[in-house]
N, C-alpha and C positions, 0 to 999 in steps of 0.2 A: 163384909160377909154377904149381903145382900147383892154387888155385882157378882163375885164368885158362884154363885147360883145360877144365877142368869146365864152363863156362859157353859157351864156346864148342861143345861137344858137344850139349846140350841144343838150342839155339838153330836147329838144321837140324832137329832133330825138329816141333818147335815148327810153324814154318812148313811143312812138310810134312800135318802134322794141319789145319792152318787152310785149307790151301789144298782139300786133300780133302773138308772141311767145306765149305768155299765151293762146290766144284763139286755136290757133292749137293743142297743149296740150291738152286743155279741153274736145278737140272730142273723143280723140285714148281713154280714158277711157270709156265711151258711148261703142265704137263699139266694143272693145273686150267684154262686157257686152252682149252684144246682141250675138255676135259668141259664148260665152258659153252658154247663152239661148239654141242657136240653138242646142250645143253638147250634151245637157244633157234632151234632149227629147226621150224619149225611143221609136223604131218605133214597131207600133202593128199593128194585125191584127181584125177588131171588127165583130160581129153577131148580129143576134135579137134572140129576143123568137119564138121558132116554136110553134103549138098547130099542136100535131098528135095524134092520138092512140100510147098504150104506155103497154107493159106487164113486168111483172118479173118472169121470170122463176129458176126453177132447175131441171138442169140434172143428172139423176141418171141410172146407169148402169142396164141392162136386158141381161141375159145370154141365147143363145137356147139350148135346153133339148128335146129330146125325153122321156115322160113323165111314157110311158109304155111300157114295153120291153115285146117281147114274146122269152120265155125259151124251146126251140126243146131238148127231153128228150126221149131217149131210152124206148119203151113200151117191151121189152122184154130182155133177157138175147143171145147173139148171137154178131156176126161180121157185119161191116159197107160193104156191098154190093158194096154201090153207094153210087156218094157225089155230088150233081147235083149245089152244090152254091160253089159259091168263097166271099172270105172278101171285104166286099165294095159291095158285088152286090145287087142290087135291084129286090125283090121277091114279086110276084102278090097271093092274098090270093089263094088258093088252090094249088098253084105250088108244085111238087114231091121234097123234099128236100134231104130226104136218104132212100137207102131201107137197111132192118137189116133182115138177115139170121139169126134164132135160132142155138143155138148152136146143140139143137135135129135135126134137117135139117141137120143140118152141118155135125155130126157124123153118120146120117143112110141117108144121098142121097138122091138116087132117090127109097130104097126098098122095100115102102109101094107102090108108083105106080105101081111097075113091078109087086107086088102082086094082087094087085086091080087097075086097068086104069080107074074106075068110080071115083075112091075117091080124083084123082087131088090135091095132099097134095103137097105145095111147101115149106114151114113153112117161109116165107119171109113178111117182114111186111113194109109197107109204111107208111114213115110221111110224111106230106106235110105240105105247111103254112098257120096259123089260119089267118092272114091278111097281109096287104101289109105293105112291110117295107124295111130296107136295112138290110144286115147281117154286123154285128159289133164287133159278137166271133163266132171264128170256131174254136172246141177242138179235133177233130178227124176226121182223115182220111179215106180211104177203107182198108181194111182190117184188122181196131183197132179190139177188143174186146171189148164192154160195157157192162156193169149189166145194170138191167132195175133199169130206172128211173134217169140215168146219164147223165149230161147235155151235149147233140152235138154242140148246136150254141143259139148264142143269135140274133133274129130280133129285131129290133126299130119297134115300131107299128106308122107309116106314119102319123094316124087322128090324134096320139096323141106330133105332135110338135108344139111346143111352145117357148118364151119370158120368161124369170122369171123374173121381175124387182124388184130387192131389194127396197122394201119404209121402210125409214125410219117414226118410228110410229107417230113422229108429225106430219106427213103430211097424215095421213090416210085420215083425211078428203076432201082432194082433191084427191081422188081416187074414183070412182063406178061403182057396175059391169056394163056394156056395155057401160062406157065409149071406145073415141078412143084417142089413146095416139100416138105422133109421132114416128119412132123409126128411130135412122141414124147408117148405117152400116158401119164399117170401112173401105170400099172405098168408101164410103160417097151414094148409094144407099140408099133410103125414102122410109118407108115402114108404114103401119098404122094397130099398135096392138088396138085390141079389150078386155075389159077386160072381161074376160071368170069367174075369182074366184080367191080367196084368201087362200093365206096357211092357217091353223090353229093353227101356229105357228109365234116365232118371233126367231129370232136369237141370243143367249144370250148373246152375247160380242156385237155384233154391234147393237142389237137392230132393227134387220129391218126385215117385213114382206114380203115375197112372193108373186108376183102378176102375176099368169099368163096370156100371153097375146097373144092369138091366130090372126095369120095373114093369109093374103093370097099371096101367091108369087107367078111368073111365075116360078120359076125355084127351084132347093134345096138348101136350105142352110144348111151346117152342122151346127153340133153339136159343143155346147158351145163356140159357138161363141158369145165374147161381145158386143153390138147394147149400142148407148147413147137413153135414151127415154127421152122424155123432157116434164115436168107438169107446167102448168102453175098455179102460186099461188097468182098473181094480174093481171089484166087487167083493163086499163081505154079508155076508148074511145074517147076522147079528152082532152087534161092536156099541162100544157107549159112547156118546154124542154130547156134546151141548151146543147153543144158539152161539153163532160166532161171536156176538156180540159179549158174552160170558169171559169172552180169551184173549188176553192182553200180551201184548207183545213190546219188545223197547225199541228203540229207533231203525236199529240195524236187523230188526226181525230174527234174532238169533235165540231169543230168550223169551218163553211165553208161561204166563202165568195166569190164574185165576185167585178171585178173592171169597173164601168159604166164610159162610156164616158160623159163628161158633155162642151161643147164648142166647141169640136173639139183635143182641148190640154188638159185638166186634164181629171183623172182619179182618182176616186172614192171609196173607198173601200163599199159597201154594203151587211153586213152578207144577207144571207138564210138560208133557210131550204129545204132539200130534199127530196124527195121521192123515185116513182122507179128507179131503174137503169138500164140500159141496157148495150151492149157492148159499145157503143160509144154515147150515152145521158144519161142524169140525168132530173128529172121532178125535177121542181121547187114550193113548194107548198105556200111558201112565200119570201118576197113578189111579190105584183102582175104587172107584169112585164108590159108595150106597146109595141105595135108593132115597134114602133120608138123608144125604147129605145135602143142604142147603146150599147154592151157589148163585152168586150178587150176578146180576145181567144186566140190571139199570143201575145206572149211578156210579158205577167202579171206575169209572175212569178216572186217574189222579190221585184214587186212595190210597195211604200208605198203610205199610200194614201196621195190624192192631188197630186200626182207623173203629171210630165208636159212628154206628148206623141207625137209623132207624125205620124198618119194614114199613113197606105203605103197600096200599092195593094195587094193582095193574088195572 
């Protein structure tokens, strides 16, 4: 009787300790549960839909060109006198450019004066310049020989510089004459060509039309130099946006989607469809977004959808 007691005593202990055990057990699965929750929240950053003004441009290259050259051409047969220009310099219309000694001058002096002093024969001949420009070729010196009609220098004619902006011919239509077009100079100087006319020609390989485009500068800009001009080929005036970075696309770019916050923790995957683009947005043309809707901009990339997140600060 006395062992039967004993064992009976022990036996409520027993099960008491087991069951204590067991319940302590039961939590640690719960709480690592919850700590992996927490791991596998991705942290993002979210936006809304903006509604701005919104354009798509393309930029395409305008070269400067002095348009019409004047050709300084020996009117007689004789030697360069005088050479009153240097290369580079800039010549006002009438200016003396060279004087030319006939070679008859040359070979009898001064013998017809000393014979007759009424008849003032020098046989020397001035050219000067038909308009203003720079000089750009100088082929002789003073005391060359030229035949007449031999080319001395070549001027740039000043009224006639210009832009030539290659357009390509599908876009002819967003070009006309006295349109203004922007033009950015490679030290980034802004300037606004005018369209003045069009070549009458296109270019056979590249396909692209001539557009000249007269400006006005304080100062000279040489020659062929490249300027970015920039046409605009949509413009909207109010449209909804978000930061490109918001717009996910798959490998072949056919498919573009965004991932919406919905709770706080998931996120979403919902296709779109795009519109213009810019440097740093994209217009959204479907669907039609809220101003309260939440959309991931950091972080989204690789999420699937339903993907659980979790908001941090920018």
């Amino acid at each position: 009787m006395k062992k039967l007691f004993t064992y009976s005593l022990v036996t409520p202990v027993i099960l008491l300790a087991a069951m204590f055990l067991a319940s302590c057990g039961g939590d640690k699965p719960a709480a690592d549960e919850d700590a992996a929750a927490v791991k596998t929240q991705t942290p993002v950053t979210i936006t809304t839909i903006d509604q701005n003004p919104m354009a798509d441009y393309v930029d395409l290259n305008a070269t400067s060109a002095f348009l019409q050259k004047n050709y300084v051409k020996a009117n007689a047969n004789g030697y360069i006198q005088s050479a009153n220009i240097k290369l580079g310099q800039f010549v006002s219309k009438g200016m003396l450019l060279f004087t030319i000694k006939t070679k008859e001058a040359q070979a009898i002096g001064n013998s017809i004066n000393i014979l007759d002093t009424t008849f003032k024969f020098s046989g020397v001949n001035r050219l000067k310049a038909a308009m203003h420009g720079y000089v750009t070729q100088l082929s002789h010196q003073v005391g060359d020989y030229v035949a007449d009609g031999e080319q001395l220098a070549v001027v740039n004619d000043e009224s006639s510089f210009a832009f030539v902006m290659q357009l390509p011919y599908e876009y002819r239509q967003l070009v006309k004459l006295g349109q203004d077009i922007p033009l950015t100079l490679p030290d980034g100087e802004k300037l606004t060509g005018r369209v003045a006319s069009m070549m009458p020609a296109v270019d056979t390989l590249a396909q692209t039309q001539g557009v000249v485009l007269k400006i006005n500068s304080s100062h000279a800009i040489p020659e062929n130099l490249t300027a970015r001009a920039r046409l605009v080929k949509t413009a909207k005036s109010n449209t909804a946006s978000l930061p490109k970075s918001a717009v996910l696309a798959n490998e072949t770019q056919t498919e573009f989607w965004v991932m919406k916050l919905i709770k706080d923790t998931l996120a979403v995957k919902v296709p779109v469809k795009k519109g213009i683009e810019t440097t740093d947005r994209v217009e959204i043309v479907s669907p039609q977004f809220t101003p309260t809707d939440r959309i991931i901009v950091t972080g989204n990339y690789g999420l699937s959808d339903t993907a659980k997140v979790k908001i941090v600060k920018q």
